[in-house]
C-alpha angles and dihedrals in degrees: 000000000000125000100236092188094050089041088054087049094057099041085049089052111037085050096045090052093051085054095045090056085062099046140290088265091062098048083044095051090041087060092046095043089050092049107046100037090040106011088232134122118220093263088066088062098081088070083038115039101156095065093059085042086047085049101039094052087044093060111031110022118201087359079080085085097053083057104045079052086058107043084050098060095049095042086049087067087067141081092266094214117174104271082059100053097043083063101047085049095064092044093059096043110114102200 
């Protein structure tokens, strides 16, 4: 069985620490953006990657995969259950 509420910790903060890489103002227009276009935070990504995939390229266009980059090498620390690779897995996606 896999732990939700662990899996949404690690996702908020693989992807926080690759914004705040980039600056405080990033992390802070990622979260705006996901709210008001989805009304989600960046915990409920992890049910919906492909709203913070859809954000992320938006915004920052082919410094997404910079991100991505980023996100994978935190979430590669873990445990990687499921939950955590299906994600990935959306995020790399290049369709």
């Amino acid at each position: 069985m896999y732990d939700e509420p662990i899996n949404k910790a690690l996702i908020t903060l693989a992807v926080e620490n690759a914004l705040l890489k980039m600056g405080l103002p990033e992390l802070e227009l990622v979260t705006f953006r996901l709210k008001q276009d989805h009304q989600c935070e960046i915990s409920d990504c992890l049910k919906y990657p492909q709203y913070l995939k859809e954000t992320l390229l938006d915004l920052f266009g082919n410094s997404y995969y910079d991100i991505l980059q980023s996100i994978q090498e935190t979430l590669q620390k873990t445990t990687m259950e499921q939950p955590l690779t299906d994600f990935l897995t959306v995020l790399d996606d290049h369709s």
